[in-house]
Structures are given as C-alpha cells and as structure tokens.
C-alpha positions as CSV (number, residue, x, y, z in Angstrom):
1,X,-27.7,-10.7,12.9
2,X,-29.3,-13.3,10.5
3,X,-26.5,-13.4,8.0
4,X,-27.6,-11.6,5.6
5,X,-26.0,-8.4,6.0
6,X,-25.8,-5.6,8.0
7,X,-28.6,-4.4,10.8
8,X,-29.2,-1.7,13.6
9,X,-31.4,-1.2,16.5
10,X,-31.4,2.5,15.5
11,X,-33.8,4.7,13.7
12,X,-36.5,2.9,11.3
13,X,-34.6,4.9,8.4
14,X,-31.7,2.8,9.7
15,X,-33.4,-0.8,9.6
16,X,-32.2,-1.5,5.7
17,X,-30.1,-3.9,5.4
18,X,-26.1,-3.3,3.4
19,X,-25.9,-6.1,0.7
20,X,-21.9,-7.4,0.9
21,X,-19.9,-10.2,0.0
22,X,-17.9,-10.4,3.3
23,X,-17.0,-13.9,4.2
24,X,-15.3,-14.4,8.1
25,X,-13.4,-17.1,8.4
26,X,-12.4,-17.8,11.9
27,X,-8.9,-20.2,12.6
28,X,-6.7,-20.9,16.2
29,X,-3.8,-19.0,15.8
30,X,-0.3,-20.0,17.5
31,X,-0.3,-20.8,21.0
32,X,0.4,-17.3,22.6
33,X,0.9,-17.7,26.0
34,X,-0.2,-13.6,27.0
35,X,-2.9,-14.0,30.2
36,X,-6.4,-12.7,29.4
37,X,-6.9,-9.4,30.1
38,X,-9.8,-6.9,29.3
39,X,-9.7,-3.0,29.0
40,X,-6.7,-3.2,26.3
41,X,-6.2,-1.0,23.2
42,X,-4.9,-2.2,20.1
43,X,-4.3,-1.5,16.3
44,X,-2.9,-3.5,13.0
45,X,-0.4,-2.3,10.8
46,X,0.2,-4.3,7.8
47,X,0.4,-8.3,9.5
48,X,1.2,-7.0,13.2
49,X,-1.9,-6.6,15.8
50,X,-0.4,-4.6,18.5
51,X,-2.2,-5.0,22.0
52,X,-1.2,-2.3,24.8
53,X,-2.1,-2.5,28.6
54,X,-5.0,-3.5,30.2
55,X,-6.2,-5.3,33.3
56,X,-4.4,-8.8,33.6
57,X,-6.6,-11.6,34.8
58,X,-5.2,-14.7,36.6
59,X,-7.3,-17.0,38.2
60,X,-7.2,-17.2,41.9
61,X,-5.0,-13.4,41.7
62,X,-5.9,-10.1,42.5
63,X,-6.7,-7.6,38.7
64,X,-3.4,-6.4,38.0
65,X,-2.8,-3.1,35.4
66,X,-0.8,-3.9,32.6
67,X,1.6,-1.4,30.8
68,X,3.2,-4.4,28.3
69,X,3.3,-4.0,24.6
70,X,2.4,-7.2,22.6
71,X,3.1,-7.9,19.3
72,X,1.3,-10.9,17.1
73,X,2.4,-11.2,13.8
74,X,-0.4,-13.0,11.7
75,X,1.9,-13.7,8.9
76,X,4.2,-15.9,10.9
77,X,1.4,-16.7,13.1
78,X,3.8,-15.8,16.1
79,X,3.4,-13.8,19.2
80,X,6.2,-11.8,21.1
81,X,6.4,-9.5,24.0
C-alpha cells in the first residue's frame, strides 16, 4: 500500500483507489504480561479488546491450547485476566 488509500489485487474494476482521511497512530500500550499466542479470537466493545483462546507459545515449551479470557482496557491502558 503506498499510502494513499485503499488497493486490491482483485479484479481491474477493483484497482481504484478509496480517497479517506484515516490517520493510524501506533503507541506501546501497558506492559501486559499475556504470552504470545496465535489462532485467538477477539472483539472490542466500547474501551475493552477481549482476546479468547488460542495456541500459547513459550520458548523452549511444547504449543499449548488456551481456553483463558483476556481483557485490555485501552482507556486505563490496563490488562487483566
């Protein structure tokens, strides 16, 4: 993406590119201490990002299947189990 908007690799009808005003900002958030994990499902409701499950990854452990709940709160910039 070149910053200017939108793109696809789809269809040449699809190649136009979306005028916005979208500016990402990116900041470190609190220190959360969850392990990495990959295969997780999450939402947002209001401040909250909910993260469920997964496959935990621990260096120097065997994958193991997660079935916690996590909780970040962007507003307080805290994370809970």
């Amino acid at each position: 993406m070149d910053g200017q908007g939108g793109s696809s690799n789809g269809p040449d009808f699809a190649q136009e590119k979306i005028a916005n005003d979208l500016v990402v900002v990116w900041k470190r958030g609190a220190d959360i201490s969850f392990p990495v994990r990959e295969g997780q499902c999450a939402c947002s409701c209001g401040n909250k990002m909910y993260v469920f499950g997964g496959v935990v990854q621990v260096e120097g452990q065997e994958l193991l299947e997660s079935n916690e709940l996590l909780c970040f709160n962007g507003k307080l910039n805290t994370s809970e189990k």
